[in-house]
N, CA, C and O atoms as a GROMACS GRO file, in nm:
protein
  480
    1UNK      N    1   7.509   7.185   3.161
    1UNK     CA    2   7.584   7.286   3.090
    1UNK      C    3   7.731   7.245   3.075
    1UNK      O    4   7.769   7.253   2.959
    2UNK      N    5   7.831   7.199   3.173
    2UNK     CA    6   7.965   7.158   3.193
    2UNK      C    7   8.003   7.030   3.098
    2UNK      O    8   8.110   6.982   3.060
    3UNK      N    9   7.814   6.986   3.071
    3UNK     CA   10   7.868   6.838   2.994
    3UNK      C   11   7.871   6.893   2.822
    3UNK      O   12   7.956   6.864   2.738
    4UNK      N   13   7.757   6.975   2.805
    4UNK     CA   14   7.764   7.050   2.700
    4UNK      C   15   7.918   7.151   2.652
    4UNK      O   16   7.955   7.181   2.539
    5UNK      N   17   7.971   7.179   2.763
    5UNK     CA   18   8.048   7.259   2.701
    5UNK      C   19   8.197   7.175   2.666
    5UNK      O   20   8.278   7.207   2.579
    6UNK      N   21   8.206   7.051   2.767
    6UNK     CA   22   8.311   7.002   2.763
    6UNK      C   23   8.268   6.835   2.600
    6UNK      O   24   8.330   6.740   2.553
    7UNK      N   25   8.152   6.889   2.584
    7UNK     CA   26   8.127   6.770   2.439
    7UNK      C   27   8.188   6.862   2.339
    7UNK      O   28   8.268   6.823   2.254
    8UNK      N   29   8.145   6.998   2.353
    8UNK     CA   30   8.170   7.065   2.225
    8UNK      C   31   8.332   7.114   2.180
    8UNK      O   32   8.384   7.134   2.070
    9UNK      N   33   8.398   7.125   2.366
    9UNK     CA   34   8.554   7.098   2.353
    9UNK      C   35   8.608   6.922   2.249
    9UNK      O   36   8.710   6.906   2.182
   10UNK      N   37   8.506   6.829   2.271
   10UNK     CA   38   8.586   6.717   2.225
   10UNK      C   39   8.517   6.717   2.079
   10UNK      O   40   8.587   6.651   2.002
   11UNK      N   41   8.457   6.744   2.048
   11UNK     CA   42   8.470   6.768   1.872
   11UNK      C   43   8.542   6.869   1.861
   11UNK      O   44   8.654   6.847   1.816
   12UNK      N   45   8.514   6.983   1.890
   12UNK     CA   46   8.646   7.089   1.814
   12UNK      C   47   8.785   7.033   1.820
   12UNK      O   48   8.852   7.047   1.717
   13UNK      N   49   8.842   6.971   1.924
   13UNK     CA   50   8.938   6.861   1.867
   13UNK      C   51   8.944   6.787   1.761
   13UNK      O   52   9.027   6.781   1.669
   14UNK      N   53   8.811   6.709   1.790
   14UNK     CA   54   8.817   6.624   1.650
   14UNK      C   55   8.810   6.649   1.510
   14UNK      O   56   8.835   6.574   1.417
   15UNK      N   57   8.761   6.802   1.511
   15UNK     CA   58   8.795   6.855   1.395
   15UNK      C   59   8.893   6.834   1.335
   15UNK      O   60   8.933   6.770   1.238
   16UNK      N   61   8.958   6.956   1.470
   16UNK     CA   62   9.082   6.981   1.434
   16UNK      C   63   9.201   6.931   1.393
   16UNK      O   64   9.288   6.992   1.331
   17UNK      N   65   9.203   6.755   1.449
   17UNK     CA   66   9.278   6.633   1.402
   17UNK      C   67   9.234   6.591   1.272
   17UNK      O   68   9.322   6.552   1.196
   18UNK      N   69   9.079   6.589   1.218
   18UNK     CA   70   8.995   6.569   1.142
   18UNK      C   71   9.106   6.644   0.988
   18UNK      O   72   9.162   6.606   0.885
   19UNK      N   73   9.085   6.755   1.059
   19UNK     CA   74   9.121   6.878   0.917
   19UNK      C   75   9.276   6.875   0.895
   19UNK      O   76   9.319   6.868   0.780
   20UNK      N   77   9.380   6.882   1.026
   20UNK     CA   78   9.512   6.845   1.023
   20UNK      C   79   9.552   6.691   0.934
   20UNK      O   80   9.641   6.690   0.849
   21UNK      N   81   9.482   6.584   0.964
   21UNK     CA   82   9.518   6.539   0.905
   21UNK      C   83   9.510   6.466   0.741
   21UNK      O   84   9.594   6.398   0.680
   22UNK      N   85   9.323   6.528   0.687
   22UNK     CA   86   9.287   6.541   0.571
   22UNK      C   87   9.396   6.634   0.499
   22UNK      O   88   9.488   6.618   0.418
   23UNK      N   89   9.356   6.707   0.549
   23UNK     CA   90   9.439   6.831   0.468
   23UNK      C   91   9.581   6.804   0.419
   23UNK      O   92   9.628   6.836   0.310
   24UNK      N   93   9.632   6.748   0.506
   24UNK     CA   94   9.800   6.655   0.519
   24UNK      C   95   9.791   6.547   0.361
   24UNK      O   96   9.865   6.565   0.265
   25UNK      N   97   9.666   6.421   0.368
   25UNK     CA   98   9.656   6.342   0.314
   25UNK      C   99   9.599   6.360   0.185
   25UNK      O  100   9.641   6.291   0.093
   26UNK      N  101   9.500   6.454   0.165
   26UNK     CA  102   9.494   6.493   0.030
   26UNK      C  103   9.544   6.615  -0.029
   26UNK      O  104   9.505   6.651  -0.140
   27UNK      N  105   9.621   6.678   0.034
   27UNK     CA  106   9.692   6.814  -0.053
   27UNK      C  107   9.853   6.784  -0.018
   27UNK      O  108   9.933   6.782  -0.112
   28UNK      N  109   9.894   6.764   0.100
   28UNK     CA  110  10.034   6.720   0.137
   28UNK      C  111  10.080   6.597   0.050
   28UNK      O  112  10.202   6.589   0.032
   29UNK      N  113  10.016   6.520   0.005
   29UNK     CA  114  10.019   6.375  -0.084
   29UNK      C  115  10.051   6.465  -0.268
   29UNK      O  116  10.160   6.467  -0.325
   30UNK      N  117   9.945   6.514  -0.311
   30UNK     CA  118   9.978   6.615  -0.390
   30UNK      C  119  10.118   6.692  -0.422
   30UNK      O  120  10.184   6.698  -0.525
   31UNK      N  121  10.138   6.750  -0.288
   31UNK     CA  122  10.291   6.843  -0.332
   31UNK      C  123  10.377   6.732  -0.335
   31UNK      O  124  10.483   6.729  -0.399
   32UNK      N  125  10.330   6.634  -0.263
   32UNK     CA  126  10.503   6.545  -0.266
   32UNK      C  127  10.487   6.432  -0.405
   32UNK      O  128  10.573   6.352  -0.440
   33UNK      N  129  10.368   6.452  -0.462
   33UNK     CA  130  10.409   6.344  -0.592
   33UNK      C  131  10.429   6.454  -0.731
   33UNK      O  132  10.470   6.410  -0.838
   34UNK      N  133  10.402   6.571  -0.716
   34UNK     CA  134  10.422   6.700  -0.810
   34UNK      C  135  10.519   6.762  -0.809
   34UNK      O  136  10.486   6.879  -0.790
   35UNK      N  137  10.661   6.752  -0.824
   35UNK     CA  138  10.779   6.823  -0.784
   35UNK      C  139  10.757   6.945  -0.789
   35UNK      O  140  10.789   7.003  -0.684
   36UNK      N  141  10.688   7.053  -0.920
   36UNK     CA  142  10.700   7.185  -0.935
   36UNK      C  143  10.600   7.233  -0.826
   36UNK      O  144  10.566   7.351  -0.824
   37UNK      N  145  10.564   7.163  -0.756
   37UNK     CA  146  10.475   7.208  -0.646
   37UNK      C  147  10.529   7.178  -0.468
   37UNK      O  148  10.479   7.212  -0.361
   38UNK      N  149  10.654   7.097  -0.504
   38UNK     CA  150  10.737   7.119  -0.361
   38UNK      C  151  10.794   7.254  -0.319
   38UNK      O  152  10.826   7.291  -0.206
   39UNK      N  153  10.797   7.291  -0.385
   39UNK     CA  154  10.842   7.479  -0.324
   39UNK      C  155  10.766   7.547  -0.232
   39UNK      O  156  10.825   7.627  -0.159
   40UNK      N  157  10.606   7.527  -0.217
   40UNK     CA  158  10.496   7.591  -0.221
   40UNK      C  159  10.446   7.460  -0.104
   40UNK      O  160  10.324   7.468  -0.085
   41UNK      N  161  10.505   7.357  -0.034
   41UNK     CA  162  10.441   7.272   0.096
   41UNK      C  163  10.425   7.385   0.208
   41UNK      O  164  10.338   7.369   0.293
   42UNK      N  165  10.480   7.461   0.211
   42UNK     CA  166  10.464   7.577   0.305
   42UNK      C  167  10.297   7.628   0.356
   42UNK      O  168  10.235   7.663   0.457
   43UNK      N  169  10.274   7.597   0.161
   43UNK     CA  170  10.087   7.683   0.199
   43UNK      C  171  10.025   7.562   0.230
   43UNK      O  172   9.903   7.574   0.214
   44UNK      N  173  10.061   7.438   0.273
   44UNK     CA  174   9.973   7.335   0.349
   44UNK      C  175   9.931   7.403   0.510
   44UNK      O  176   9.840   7.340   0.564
   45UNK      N  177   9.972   7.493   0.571
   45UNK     CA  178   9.964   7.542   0.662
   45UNK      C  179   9.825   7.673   0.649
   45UNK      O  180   9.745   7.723   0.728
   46UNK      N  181   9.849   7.682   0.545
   46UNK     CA  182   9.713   7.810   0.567
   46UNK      C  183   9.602   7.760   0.471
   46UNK      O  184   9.508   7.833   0.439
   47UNK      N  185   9.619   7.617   0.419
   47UNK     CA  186   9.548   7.571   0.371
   47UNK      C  187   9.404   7.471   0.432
   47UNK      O  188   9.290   7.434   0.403
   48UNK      N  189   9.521   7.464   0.543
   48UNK     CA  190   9.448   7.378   0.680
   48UNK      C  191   9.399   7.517   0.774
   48UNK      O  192   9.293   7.500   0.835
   49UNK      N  193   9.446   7.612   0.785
   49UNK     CA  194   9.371   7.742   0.848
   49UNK      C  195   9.243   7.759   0.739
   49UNK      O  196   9.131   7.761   0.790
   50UNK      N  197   9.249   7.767   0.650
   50UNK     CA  198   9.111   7.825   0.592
   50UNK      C  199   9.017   7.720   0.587
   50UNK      O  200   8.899   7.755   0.584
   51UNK      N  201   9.052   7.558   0.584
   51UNK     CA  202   8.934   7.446   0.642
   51UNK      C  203   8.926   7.509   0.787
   51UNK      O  204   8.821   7.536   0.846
   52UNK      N  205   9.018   7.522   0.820
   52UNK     CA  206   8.957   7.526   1.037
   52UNK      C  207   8.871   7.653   0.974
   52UNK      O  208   8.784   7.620   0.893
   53UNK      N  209   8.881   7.752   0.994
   53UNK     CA  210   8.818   7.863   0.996
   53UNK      C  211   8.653   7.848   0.869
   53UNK      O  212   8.577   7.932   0.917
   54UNK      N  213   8.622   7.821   0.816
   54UNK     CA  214   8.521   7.734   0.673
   54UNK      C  215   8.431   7.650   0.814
   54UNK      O  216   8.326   7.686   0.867
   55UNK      N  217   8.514   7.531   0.845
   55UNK     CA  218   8.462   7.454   0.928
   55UNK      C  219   8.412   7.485   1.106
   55UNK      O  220   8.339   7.421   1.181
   56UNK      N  221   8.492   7.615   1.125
   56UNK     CA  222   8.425   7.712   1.253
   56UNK      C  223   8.321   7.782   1.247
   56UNK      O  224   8.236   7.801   1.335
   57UNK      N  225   8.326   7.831   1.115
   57UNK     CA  226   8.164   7.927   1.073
   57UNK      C  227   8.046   7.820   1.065
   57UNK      O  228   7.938   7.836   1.123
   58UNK      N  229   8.076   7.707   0.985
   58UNK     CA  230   7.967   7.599   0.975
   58UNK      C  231   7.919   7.529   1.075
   58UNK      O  232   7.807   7.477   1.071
   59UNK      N  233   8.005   7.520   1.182
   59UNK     CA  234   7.943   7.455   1.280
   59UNK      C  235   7.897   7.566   1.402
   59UNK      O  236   7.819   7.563   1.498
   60UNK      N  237   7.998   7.674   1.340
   60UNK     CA  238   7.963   7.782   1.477
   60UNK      C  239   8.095   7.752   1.581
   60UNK      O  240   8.074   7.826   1.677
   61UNK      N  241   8.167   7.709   1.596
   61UNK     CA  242   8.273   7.727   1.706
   61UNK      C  243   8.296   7.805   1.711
   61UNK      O  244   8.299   7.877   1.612
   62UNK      N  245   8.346   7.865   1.890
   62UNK     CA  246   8.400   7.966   1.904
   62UNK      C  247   8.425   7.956   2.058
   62UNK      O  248   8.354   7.951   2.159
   63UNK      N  249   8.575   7.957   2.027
   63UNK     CA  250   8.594   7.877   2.194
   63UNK      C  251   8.621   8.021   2.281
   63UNK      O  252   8.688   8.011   2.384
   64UNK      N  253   8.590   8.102   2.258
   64UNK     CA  254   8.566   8.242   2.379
   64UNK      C  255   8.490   8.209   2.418
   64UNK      O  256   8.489   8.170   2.535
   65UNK      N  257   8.365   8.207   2.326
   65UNK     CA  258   8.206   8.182   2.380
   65UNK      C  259   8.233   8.072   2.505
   65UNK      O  260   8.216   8.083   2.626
   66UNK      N  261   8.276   7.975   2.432
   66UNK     CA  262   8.233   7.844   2.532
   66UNK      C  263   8.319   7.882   2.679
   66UNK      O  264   8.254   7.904   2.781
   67UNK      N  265   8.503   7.890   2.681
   67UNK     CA  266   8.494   8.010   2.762
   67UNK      C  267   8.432   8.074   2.935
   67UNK      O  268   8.418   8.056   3.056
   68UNK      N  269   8.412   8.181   2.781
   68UNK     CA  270   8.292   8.296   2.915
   68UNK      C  271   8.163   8.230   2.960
   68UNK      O  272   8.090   8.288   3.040
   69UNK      N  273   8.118   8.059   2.890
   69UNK     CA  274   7.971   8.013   2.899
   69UNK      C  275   8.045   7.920   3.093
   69UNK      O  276   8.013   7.928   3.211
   70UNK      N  277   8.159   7.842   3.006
   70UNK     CA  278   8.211   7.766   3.132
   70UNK      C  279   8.239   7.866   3.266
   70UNK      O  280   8.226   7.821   3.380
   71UNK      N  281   8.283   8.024   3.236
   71UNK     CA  282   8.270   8.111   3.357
   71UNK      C  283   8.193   8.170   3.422
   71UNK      O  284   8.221   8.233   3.524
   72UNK      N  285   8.057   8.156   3.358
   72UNK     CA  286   7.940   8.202   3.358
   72UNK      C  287   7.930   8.330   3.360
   72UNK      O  288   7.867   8.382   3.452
   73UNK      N  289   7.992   8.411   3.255
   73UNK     CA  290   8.005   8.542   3.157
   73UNK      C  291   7.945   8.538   3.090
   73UNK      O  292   7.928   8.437   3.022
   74UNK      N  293   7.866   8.672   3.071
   74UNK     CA  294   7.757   8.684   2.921
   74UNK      C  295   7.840   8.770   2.793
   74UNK      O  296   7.824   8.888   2.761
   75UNK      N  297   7.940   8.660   2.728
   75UNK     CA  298   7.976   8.670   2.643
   75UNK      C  299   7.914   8.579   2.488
   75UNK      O  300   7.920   8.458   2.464
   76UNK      N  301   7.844   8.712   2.388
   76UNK     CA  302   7.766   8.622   2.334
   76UNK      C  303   7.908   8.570   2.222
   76UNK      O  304   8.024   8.608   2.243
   77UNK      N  305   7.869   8.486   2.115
   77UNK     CA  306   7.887   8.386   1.992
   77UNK      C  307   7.937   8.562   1.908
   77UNK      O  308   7.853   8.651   1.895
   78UNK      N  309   8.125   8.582   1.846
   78UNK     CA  310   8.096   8.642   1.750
   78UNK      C  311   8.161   8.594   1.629
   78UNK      O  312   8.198   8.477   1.635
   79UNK      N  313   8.184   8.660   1.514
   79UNK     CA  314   8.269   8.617   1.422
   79UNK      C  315   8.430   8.609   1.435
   79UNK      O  316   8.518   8.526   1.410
   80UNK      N  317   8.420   8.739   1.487
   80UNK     CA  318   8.564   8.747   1.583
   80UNK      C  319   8.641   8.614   1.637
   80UNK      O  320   8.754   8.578   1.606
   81UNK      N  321   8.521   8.531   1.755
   81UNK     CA  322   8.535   8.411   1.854
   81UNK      C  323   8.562   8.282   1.723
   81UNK      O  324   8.653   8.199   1.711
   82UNK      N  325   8.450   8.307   1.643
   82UNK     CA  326   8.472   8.166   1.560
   82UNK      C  327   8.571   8.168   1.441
   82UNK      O  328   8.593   8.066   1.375
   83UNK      N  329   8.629   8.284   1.417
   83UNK     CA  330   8.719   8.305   1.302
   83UNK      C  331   8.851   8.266   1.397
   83UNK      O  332   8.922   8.187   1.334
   84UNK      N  333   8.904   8.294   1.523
   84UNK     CA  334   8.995   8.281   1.602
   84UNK      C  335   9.013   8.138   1.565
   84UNK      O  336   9.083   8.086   1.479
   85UNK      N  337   8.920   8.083   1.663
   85UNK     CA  338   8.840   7.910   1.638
   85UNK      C  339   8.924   7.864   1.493
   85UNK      O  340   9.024   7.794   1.478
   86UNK      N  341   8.853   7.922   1.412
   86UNK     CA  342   8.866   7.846   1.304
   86UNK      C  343   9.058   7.825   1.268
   86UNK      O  344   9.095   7.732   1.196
   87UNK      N  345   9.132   7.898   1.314
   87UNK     CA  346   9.271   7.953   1.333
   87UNK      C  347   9.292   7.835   1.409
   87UNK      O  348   9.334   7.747   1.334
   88UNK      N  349   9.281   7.793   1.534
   88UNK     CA  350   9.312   7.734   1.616
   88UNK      C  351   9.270   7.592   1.552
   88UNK      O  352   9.370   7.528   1.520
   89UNK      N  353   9.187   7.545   1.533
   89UNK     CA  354   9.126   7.431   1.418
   89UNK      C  355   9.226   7.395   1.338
   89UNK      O  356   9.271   7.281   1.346
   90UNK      N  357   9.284   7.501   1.232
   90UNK     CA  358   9.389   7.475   1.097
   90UNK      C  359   9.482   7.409   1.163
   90UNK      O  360   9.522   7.297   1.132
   91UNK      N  361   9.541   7.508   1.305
   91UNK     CA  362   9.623   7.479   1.334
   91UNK      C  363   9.696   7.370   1.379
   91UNK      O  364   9.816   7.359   1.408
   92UNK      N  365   9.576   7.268   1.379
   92UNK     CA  366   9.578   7.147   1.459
   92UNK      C  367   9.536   7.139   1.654
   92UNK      O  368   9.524   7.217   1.748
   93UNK      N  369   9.526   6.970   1.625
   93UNK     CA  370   9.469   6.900   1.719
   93UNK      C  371   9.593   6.937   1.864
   93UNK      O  372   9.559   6.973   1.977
   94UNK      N  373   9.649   6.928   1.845
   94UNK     CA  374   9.789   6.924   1.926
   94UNK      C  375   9.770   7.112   2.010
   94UNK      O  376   9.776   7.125   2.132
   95UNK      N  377   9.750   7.220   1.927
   95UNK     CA  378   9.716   7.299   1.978
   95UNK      C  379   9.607   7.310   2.016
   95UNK      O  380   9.623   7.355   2.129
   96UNK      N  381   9.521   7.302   2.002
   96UNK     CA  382   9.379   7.321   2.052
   96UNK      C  383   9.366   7.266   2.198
   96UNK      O  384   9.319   7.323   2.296
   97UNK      N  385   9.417   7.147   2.190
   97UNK     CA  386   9.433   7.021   2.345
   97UNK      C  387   9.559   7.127   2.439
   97UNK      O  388   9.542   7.125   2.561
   98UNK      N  389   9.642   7.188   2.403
   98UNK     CA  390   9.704   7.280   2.487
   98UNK      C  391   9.567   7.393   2.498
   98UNK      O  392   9.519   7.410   2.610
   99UNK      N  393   9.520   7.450   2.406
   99UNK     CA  394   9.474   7.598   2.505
   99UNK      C  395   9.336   7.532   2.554
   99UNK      O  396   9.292   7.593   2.651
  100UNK      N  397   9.246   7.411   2.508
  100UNK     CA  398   9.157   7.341   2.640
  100UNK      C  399   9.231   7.299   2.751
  100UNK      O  400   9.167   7.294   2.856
  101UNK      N  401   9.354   7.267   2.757
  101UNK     CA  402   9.425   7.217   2.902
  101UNK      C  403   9.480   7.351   3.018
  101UNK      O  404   9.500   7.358   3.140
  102UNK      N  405   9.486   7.426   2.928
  102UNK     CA  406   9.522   7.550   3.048
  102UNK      C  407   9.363   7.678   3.035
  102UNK      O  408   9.369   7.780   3.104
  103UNK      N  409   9.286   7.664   2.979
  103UNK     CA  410   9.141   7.713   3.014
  103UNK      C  411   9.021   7.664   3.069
  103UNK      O  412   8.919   7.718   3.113
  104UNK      N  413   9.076   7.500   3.050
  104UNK     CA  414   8.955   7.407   3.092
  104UNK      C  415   9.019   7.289   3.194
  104UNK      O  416   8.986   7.171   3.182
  105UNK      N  417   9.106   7.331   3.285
  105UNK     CA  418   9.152   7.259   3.348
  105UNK      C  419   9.064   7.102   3.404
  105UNK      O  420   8.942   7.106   3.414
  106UNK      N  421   9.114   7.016   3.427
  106UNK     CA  422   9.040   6.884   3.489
  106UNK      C  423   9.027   6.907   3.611
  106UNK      O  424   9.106   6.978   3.673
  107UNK      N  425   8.913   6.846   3.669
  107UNK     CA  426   8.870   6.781   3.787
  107UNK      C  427   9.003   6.803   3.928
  107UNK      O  428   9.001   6.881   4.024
  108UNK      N  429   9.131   6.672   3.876
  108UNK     CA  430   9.186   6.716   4.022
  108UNK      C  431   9.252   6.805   3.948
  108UNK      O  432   9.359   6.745   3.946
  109UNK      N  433   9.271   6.896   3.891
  109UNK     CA  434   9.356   7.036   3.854
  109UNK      C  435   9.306   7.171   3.884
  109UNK      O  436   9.373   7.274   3.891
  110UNK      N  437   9.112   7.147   3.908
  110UNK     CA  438   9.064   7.245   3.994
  110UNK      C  439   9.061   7.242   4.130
  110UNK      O  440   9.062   7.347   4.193
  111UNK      N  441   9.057   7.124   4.189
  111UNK     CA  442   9.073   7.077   4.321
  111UNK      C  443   9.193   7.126   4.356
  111UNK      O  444   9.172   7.204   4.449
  112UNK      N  445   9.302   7.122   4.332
  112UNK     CA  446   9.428   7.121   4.374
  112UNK      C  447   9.493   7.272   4.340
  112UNK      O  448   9.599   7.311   4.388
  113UNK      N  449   9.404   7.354   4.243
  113UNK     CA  450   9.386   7.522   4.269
  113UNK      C  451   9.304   7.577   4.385
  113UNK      O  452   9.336   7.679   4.446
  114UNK      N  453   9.176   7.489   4.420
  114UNK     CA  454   9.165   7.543   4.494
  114UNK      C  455   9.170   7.529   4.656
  114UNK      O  456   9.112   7.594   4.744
  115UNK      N  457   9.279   7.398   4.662
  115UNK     CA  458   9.320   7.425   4.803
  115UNK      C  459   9.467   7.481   4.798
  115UNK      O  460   9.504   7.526   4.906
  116UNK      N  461   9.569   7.488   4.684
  116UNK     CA  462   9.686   7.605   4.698
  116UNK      C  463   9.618   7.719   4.727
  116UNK      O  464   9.688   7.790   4.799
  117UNK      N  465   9.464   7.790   4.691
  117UNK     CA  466   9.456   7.915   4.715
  117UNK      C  467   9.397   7.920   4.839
  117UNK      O  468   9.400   8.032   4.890
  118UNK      N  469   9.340   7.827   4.910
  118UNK     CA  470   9.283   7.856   5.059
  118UNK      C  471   9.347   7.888   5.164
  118UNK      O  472   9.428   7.813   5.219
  119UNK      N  473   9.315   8.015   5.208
  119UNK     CA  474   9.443   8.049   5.335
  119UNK      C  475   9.443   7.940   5.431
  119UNK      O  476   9.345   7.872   5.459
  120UNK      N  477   9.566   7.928   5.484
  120UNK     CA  478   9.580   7.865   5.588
  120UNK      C  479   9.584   7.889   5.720
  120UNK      O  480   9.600   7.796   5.799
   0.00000   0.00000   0.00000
């Protein structure tokens, strides 16, 4: 299960670098060789949200789910979870690797929580 959940953390990254940086290379390439369309580089940002979110429904991401699956919570899969997802996706690779690093902590980062919390 831990290997499953932590594969499906490393593609939703790779999406998310996937879509950050398509999105960059064929529409960001666009505004900058179209002058009347430099005003408007702004909507490269929600342009890459609506691939993340497109590309969360299609594959199904939804990093609550995975989550409450890694806490062993019966939290099922909703649209809610994968529309978030898909948000977090647009947003890029760079965010996503922050909120897996403080929800899915590593190996010695659980170790080392859980002997700060063991009384002494």
């Amino acid at each position: 299960m831990v290997g499953e959940i932590f594969g499906t953390l490393v593609v939703i990254i790779a999406v998310a670098f996937l879509v950050e940086t398509l999105v960059e290379a064929l529409f960001g390439r666009v505004v900058d060789h179209i002058p009347v369309l430099k005003p408007y580089k702004w909507a490269l940002f929600y342009v890459a949200v609506a691939v993340g979110i497109l590309g969360a429904f299609v594959y199904q991401f939804d990093l609550i789910y995975l989550l409450a699956k890694a806490m062993e919570t019966p939290i099922l899969k909703t649209e809610f979870g994968i529309t978030i997802t898909g948000i977090a996706i647009g947003m890029g690779s760079v965010y996503i690797h922050q909120f897996i690093s403080k929800f899915f902590p590593s190996k010695d980062q659980r170790e080392l929580l859980t002997l700060e919390n063991k009384p002494q």
